[in-house]
ROGUVEX-152867 format. One line per field, with one value per residue: chain; y, z, x of N, C-alpha, C, CB in turn. Coordinates in steps of 0.001 Angstrom, whole numbers, plus 500000, padded with zeros to 6 digits. Atoms other than C-alpha are relative to their C-alpha. Glycine has a CB too. Example, Ala and Ser with C-alpha at 12.3 -4.5 7.8 and 13.67 -1.06 7.14 Angstrom:
! ROGUVEX-152867
kette = (A / A);
n_y = (498810 / 498810);
n_z = (500000 / 499940);
n_x = (500890 / 499180);
ca_y = (495500 / 498940);
ca_z = (507800 / 507140);
ca_x = (512300 / 513670);
c_y = (501200 / 501090);
c_z = (500000 / 500730);
c_x = (500900 / 499230);
cb_y = (500027 / 500462);
cb_z = (501246 / 498585);
cb_x = (499008 / 500414);
This chain:
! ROGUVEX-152867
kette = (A / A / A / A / A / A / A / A / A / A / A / A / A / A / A / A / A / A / A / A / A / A / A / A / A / A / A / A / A / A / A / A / A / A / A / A / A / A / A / A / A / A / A / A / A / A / A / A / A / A / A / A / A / A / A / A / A / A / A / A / A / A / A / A / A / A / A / A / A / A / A / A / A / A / A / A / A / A / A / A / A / A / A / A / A / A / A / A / A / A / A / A / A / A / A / A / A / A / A / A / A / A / A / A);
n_y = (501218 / 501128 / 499435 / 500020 / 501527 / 499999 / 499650 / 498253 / 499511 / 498434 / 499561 / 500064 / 501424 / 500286 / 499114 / 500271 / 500949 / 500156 / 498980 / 498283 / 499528 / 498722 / 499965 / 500507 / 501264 / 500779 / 499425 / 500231 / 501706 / 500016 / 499710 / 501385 / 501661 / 500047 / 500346 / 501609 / 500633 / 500911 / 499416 / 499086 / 499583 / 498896 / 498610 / 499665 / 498341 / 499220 / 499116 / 500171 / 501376 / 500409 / 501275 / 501238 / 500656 / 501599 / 500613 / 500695 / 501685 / 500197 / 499785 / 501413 / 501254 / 499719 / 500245 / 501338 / 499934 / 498949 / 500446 / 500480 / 498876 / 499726 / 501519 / 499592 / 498808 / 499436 / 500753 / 499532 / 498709 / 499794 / 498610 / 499676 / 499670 / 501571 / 499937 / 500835 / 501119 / 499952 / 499910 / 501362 / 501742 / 499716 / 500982 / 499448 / 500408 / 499316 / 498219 / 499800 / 499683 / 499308 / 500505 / 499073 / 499547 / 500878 / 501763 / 501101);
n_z = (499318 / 500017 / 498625 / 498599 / 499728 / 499316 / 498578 / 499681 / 499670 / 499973 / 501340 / 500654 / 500362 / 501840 / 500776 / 500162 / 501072 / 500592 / 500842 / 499514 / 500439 / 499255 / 499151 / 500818 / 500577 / 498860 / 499442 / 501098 / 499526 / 498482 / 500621 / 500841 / 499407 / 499199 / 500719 / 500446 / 498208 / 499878 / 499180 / 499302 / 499232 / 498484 / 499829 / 498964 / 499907 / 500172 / 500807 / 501539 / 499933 / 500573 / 500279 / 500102 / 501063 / 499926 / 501408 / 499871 / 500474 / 501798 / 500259 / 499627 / 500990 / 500950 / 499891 / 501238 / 501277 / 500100 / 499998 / 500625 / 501323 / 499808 / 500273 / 501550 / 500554 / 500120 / 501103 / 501834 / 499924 / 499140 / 499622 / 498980 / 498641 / 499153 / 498265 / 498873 / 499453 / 498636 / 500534 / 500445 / 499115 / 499520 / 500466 / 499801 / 498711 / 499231 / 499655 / 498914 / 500683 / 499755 / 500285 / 500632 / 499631 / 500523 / 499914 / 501535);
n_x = (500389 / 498765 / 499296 / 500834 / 499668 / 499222 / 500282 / 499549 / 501195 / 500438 / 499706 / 498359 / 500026 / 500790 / 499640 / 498214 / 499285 / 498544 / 500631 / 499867 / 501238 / 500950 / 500789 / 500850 / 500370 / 499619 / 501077 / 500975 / 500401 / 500726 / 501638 / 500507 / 499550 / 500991 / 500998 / 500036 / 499809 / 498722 / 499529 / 500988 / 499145 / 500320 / 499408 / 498941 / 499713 / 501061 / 499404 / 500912 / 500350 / 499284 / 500376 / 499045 / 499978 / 500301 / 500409 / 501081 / 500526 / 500189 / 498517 / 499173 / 500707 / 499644 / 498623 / 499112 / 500457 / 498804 / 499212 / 500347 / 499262 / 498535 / 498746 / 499715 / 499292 / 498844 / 499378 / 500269 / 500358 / 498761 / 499377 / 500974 / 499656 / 500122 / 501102 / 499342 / 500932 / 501017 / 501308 / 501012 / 500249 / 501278 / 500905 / 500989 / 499969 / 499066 / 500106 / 500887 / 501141 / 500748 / 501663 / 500662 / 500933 / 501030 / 500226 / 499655);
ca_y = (498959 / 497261 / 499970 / 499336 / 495480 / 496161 / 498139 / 501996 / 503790 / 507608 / 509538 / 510467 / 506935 / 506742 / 509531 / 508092 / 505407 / 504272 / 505809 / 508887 / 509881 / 513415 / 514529 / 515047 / 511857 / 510064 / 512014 / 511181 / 507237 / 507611 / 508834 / 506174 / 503108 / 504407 / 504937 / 501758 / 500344 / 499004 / 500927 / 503214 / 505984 / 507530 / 510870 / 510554 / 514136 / 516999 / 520192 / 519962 / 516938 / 514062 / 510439 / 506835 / 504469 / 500559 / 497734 / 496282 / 492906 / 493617 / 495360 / 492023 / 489893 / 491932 / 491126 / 487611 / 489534 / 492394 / 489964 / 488204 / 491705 / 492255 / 488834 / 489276 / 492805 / 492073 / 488758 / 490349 / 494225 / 494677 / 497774 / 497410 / 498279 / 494605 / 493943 / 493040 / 489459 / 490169 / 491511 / 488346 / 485912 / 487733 / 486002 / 487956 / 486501 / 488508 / 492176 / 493741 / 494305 / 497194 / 496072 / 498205 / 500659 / 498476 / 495056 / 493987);
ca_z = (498494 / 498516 / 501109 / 503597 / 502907 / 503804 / 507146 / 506276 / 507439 / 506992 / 503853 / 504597 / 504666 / 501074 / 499790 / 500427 / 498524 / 495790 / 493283 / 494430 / 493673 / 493606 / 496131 / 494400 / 492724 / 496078 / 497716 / 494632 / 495016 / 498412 / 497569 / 495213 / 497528 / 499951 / 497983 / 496320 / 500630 / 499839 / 502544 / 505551 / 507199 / 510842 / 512142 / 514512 / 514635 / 514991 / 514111 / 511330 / 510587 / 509753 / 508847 / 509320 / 506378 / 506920 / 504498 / 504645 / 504306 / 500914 / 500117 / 501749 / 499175 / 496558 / 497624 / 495506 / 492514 / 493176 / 493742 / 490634 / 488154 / 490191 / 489474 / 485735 / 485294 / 486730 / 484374 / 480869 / 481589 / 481761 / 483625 / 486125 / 489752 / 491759 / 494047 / 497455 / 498352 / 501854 / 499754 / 497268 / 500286 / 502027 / 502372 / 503096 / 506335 / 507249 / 506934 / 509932 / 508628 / 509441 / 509812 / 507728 / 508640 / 506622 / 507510 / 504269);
ca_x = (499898 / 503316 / 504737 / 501482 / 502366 / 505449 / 504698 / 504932 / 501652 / 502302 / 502363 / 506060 / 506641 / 505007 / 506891 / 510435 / 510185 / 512418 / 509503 / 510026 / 506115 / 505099 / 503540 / 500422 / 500062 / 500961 / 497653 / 495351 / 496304 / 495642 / 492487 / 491528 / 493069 / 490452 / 487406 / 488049 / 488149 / 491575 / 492683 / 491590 / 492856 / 492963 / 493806 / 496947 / 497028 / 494582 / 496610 / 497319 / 495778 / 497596 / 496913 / 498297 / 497340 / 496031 / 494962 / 491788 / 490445 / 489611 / 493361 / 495102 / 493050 / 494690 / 498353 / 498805 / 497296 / 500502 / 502614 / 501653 / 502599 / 505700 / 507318 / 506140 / 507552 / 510583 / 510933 / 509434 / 510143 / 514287 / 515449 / 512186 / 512992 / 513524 / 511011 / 511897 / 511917 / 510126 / 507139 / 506899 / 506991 / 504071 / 501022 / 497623 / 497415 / 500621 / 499221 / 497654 / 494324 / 492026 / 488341 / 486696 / 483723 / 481335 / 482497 / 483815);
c_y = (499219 / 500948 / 499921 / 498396 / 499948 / 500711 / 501699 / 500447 / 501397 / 500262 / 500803 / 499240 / 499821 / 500530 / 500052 / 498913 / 499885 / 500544 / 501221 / 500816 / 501264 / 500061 / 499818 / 498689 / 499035 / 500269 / 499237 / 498265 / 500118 / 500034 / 498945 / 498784 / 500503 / 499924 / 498596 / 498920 / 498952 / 500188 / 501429 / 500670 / 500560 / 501142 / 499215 / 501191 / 500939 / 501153 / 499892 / 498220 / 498991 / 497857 / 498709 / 499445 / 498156 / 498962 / 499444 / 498724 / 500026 / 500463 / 498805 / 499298 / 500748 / 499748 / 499052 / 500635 / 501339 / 499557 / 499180 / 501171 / 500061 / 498748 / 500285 / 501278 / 499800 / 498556 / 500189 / 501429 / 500220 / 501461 / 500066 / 499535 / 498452 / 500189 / 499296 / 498523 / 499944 / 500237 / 498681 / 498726 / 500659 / 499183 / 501055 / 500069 / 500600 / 501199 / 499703 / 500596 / 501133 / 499473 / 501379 / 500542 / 498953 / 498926 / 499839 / 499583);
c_z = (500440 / 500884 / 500921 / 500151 / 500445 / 501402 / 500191 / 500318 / 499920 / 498623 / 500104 / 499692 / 498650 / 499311 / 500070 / 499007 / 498669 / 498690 / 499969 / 499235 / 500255 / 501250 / 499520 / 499457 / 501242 / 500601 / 499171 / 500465 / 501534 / 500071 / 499697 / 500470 / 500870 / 499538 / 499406 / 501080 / 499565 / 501087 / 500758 / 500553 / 501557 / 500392 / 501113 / 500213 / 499880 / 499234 / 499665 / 499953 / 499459 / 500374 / 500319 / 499056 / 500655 / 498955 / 500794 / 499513 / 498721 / 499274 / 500112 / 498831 / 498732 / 500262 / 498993 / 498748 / 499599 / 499779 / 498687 / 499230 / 500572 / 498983 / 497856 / 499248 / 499884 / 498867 / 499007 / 499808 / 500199 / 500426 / 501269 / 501265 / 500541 / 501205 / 501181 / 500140 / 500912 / 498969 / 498942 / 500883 / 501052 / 499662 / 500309 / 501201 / 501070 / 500493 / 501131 / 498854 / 501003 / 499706 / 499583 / 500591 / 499857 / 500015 / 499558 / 500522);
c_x = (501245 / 500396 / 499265 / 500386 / 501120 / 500648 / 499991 / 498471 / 500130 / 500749 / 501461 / 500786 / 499884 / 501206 / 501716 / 499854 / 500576 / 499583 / 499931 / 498693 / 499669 / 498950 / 498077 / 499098 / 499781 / 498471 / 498957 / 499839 / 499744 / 498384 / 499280 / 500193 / 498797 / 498799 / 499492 / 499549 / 501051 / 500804 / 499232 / 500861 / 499681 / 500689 / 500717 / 500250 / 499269 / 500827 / 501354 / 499720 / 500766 / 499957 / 501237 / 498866 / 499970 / 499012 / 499056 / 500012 / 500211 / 501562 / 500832 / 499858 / 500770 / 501706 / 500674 / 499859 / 501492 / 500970 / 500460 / 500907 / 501378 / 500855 / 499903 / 500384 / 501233 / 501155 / 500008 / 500424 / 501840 / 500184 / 499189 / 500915 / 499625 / 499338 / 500555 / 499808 / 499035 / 498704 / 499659 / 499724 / 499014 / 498935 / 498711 / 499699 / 501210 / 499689 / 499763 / 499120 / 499182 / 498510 / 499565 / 498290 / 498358 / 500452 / 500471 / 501434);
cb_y = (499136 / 499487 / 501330 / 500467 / 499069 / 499994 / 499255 / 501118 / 499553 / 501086 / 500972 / 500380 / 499282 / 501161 / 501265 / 499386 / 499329 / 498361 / 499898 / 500843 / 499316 / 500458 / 501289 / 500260 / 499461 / 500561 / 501598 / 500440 / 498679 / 501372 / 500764 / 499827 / 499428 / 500841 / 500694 / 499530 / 499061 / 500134 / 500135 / 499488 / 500852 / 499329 / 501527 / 499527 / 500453 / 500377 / 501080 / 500639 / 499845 / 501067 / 500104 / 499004 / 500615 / 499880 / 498987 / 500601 / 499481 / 501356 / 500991 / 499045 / 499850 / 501294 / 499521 / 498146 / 500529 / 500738 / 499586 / 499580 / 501914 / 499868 / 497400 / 499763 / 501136 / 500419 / 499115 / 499976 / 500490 / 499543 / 501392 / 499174 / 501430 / 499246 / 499097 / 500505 / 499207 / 501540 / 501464 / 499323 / 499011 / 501154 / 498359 / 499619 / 498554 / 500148 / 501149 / 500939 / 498576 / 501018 / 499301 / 499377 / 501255 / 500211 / 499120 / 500988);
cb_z = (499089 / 498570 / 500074 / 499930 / 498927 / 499309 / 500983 / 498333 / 501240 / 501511 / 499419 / 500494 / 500618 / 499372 / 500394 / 501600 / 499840 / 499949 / 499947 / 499318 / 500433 / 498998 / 500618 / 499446 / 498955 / 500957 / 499938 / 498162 / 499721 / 500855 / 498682 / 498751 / 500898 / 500693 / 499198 / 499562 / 500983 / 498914 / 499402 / 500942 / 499237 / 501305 / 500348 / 499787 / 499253 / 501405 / 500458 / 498233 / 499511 / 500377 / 498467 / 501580 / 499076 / 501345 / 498976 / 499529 / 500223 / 499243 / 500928 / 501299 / 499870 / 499650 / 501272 / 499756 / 499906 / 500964 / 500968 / 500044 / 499816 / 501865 / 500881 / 499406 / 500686 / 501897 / 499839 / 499403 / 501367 / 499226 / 498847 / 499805 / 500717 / 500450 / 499916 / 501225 / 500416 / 501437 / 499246 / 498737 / 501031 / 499671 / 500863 / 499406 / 499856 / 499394 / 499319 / 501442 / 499672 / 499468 / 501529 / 498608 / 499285 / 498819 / 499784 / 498010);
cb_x = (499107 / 501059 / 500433 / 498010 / 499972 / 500373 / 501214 / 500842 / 499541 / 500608 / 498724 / 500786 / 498966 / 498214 / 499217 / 501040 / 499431 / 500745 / 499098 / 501779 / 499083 / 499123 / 500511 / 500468 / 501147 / 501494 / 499982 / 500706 / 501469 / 500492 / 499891 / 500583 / 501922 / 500038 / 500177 / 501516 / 498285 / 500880 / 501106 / 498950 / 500531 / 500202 / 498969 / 501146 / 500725 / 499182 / 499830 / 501225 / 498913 / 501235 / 499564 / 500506 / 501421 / 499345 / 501017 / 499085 / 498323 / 498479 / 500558 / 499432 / 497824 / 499377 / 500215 / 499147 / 497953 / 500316 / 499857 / 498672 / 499252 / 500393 / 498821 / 498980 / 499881 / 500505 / 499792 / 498142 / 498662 / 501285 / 499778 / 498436 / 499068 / 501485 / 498318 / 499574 / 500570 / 500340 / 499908 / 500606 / 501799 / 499677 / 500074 / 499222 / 500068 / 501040 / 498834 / 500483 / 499158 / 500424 / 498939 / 500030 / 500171 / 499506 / 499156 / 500129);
C-alpha cells in the first residue's frame, strides 16, 4: 500500500523496493489487497498478461491508519527501515483513486 501511495503501479515497481519481497509473497499480497477491494487491477498488456495496480476509495481511507504504525515503529522498534517523509505527509485526498467495480 505505501508503494501505490507513493505512485508505483506495476509489480516490478513492487518488487524493487527497499523490502526486497519475494516474488511470491509480493503476488499473494497482491492477491489479498484486492480481495479485501483495497486495490484494483487492470491488464495493460495482453501477451503475457500484465497488470498495473490502483488504490481504491476504500485503500485511501486506510492511509492515516499506515501512517499511524509507521511513525510508531519507527519511534518504539530501533533498527526499523525509516519511512519516507513524502508518505507520512500524504493525505487520502492525494492518491489517485480507482472507483471501484462496486462503488464502494
Amino acid at each position: 500500500m505505501r508503494d501505490l501511495a507513493m505512485g508505483k503501479t506495476r509489480f516490478g515497481d513492487f518488487s524493487q523496493s527497499p523490502e526486497r519481497i519475494p516474488t511470491n509473497v509480493l503476488t499473494d499480497r497482491l492477491l489479498r489487497l484486492e480481495e479485501f477491494g483495497l486495490i484494483e487491477k487492470s491488464a495493460y498488456q495482453e501477451h503475457p498478461i500484465r497488470h498495473d495496480y490502483a488504490v481504491t476509495q476504500k485503500g485511501a481511507e486506510l492511509l492515516p491508519v499506515l501512517q499511524a504504525v509507521c511513525k510508531w515503529a519507527n519511534k518504539h522498534l530501533p533498527g526499523t527501515w525509516k519511512t519516507p517523509d513524502k508518505f507520512l505527509s500524504l493525505k487520502p485526498s492525494d492518491l489517485t483513486v480507482k472507483k471501484t467495480k462496486t462503488g464502494e
